[in-house]
N, C-alpha and C positions, 0 to 999 in steps of 0.2 A: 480262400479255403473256408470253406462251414465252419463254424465254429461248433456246432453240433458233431461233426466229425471230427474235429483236433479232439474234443474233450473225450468222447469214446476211442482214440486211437491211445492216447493219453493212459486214460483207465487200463486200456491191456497190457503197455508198459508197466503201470504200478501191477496189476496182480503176475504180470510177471518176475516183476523181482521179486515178490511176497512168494510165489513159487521157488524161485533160486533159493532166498533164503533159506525156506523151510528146508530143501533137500541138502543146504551148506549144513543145517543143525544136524542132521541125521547123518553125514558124514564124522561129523566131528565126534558125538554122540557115540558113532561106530566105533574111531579110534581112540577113545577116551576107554572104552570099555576090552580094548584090544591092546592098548597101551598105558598104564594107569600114569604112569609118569611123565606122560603128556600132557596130561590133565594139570597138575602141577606144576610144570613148566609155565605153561597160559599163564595159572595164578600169580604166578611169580611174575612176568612178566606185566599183568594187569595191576599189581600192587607196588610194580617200581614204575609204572610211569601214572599211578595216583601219587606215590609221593613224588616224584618230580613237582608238580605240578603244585601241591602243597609247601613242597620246598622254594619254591620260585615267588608263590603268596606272600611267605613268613620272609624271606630274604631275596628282596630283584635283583640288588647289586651282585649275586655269586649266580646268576642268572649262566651264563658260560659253563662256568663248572658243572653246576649240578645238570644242565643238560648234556656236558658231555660225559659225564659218570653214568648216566644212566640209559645212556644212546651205548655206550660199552659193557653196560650189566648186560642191556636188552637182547645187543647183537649175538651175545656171549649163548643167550641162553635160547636165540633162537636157532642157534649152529648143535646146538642140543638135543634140539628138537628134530630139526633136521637130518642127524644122525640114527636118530633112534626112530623114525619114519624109512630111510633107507634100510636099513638094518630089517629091516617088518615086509622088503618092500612096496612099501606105498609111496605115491607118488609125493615130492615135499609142495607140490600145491594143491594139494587132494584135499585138506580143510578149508581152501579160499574158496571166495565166493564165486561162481564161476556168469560171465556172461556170455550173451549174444553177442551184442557189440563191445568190443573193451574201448573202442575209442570213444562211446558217449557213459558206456557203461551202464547201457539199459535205462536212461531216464528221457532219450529224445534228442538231447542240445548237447553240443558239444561247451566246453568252459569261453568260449569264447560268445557266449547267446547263442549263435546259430544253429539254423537245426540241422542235426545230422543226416550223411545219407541214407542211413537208415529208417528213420523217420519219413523221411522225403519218403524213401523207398514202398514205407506202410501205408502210407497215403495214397500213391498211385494205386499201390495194390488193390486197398478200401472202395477208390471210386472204379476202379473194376469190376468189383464183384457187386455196387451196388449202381454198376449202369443198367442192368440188365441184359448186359449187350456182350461181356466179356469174352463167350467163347465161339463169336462171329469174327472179334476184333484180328484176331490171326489170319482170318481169309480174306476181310471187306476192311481193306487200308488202301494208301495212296503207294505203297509198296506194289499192290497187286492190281491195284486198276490198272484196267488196260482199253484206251482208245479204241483202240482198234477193231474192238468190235460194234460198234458204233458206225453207219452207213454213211458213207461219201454221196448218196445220191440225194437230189432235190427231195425235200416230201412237201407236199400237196398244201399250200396255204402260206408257207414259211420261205423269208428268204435266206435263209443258214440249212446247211444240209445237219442231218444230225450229230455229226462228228463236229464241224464248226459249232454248232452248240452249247455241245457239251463242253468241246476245249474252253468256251468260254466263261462256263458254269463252273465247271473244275478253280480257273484261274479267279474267280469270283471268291469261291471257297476259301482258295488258299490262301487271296486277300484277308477274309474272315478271320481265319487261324491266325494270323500273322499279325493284325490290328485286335487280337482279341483285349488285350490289357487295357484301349486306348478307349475314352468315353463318349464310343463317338453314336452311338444308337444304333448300330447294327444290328439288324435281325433278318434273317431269310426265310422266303415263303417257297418251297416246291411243290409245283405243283404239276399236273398231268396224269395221265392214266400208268396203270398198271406195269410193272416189266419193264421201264425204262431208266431205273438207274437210281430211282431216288432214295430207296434205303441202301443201297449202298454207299451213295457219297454222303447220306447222314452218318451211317457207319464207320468213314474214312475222316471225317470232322470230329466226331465221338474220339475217336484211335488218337490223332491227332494231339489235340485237346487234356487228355486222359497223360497223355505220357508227359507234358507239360505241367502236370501237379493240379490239373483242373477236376472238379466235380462236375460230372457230366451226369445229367438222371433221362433216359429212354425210355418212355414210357407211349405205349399205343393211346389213343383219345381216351376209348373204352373203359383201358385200366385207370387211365386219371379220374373217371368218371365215378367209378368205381369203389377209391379211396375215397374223394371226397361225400360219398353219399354215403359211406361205412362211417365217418367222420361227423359226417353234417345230422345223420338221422340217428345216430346213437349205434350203429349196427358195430356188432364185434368192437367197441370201444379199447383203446391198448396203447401201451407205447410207441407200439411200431406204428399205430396207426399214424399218431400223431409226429413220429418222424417221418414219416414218408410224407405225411401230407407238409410239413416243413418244407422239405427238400423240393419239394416244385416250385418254392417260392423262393428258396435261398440256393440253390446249386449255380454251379459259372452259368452251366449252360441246359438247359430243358431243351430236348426235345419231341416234339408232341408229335408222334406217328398217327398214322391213318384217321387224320381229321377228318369227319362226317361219316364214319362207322358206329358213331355212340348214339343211343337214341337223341334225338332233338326233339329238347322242350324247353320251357321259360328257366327251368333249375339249371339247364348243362348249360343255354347261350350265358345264364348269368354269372357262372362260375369258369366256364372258358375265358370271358372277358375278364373276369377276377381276377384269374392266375397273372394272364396276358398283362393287361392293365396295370398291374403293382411290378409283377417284375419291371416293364420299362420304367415307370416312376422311380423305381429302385437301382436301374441302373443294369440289370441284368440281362444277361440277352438270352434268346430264344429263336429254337429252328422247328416250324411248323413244315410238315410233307404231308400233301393231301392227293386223293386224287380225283375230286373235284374242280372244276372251271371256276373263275372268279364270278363267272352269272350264277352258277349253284351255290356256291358260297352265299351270297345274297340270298338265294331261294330259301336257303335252308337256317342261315345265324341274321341275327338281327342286324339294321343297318350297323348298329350302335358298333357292335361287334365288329362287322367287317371293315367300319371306315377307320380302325384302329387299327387292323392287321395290315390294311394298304398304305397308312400313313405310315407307321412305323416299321416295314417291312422291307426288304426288297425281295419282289417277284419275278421268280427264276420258271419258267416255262419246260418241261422236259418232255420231247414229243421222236417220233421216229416208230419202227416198229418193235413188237414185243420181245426183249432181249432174248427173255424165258423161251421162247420158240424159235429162234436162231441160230 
């Protein structure tokens, strides 16, 4: 998980409690001014367990007593309290402090370290809304593929008809997903034209992935293209600029859409290779969909470039005819 992302999910936890807070003061504030002798209860209550506390300092050995004298003042005087809240009726936990979650109580971890599910929960949510991708994720999953529309008959070149293809790309896939933890250098190249499936099963990996607690970032060539020259050349200089341009280098998984849509020149093959290049150095993987041939690819990125994307890649073929018009 980003550490860039724990720290901002982090942050909304704290100004969330600082919101509870504040609206716990404004409560109390209300019944302090609605009940004056509540107010005074508190005190009293706050004044017998400072001297507890005092009392325990000056003498440990009566350590017993003095905390059970004053666990019986305390009780005494919050059954007081209590009464004279029902009596008003107001709720008798209407001046606590109220949470989202009580089982971590709004800090993330439960007392045991771990994080909670809720936390879990904010994170999946985060890399949803910063795949770019989140409100396709409900239609383009492995829930919704469907075979079947994918042709049983020979096509022209190929010895897999495009259903045997696919079934075998899919099962490649889900290799992927299922070895994602393992450091084993995995990266996948799609490639082929138009209408044949391959933003969807990036979609269905994204989906995938995402609900596993992964940071997925979907970004077209274009827009990578885009960040980094808003980055590189001073343009719109910003925070976000400079998370987003992070996040292509530290997210689980980049996927980089319609490679060879962005202008090609010496600045995008160098920084195509930059991104590509560090993430595997780093350990990170990445799924390139293009719908250029491996000879255009060559035509168009430098060797330097493509003999990194071939060594480091595996090249999944998507051919048949166009889904879109079927």
């Amino acid at each position: 998980m980003n550490d860039d992302i724990m720290r901002e999910v982090l942050l909304e936890y704290e100004n969330k409690r600082d919101r509870q807070e504040k609206e716990r003061r404004k409560r109390v504030q209300y019944v302090y001014e609605k009940i004056p002798e509540i107010e005074e209860i508190d005190k009293d209550i706050m004044k017998t367990s400072l001297s507890m506390s005092k009392s325990i300092l000056e003498n440990p050995k009566n350590y017993d007593n003095t905390v059970k004298n004053a666990k019986k003042k305390i009780e005494s005087l919050k059954m007081q309290k209590a009464v004279l809240l029902t009596e008003s009726n107001i709720a008798a936990d209407y001046m606590d402090l109220k949470y989202d979650c009580d089982k971590c109580k709004d800090t993330g971890y439960l007392d045991s370290g771990d994080k909670c599910h809720c936390l879990k929960q904010e994170l999946v949510n985060k890399a949803y809304r910063m795949s770019n991708i989140g409100n396709l994720l409900n239609k383009e999953n492995f829930q919704t593929f469907n075979i079947e529309v994918f042709s049983t008959n020979k096509f022209p070149g190929e010895d897999l008809t495009p259903r045997e293809n696919m079934t075998d790309i899919v099962g490649l896939a889900e290799g992927f997903i299922s070895n994602f933890e393992e450091d084993n250098g995995e990266n996948l190249l799609f490639y082929g034209t138009t209408g044949l499936g391959k933003t969807f099963l990036c979609n269905c990996i994204a989906k995938a992935l995402l609900d596993k607690n992964k940071i997925v970032i979907y970004q077209t060539a274009f827009t990578i293209l885009d960040i980094l020259e808003k980055r590189k050349f001073g343009k719109e200089v910003s925070l976000v600029n400079d998370y987003q341009y992070n996040l292509l280098f530290n997210a689980d998984l980049l996927i980089i859409d319609d490679l060879g849509t962005e202008l090609s020149n010496a600045f995008t093959n160098a920084e195509i290779f930059n991104i590509v290049n560090t993430r595997i150095i780093s350990g990170k993987k990445t799924l390139i969909s293009t719908n250029l041939t491996p000879k255009e690819i060559t035509e168009i990125y430098s060797d330097r470039v493509f003999s990194r994307i071939l060594d480091k890649f595996i090249p999944l073929k998507f051919y048949g005819k166009d889904l879109r018009w079927e």
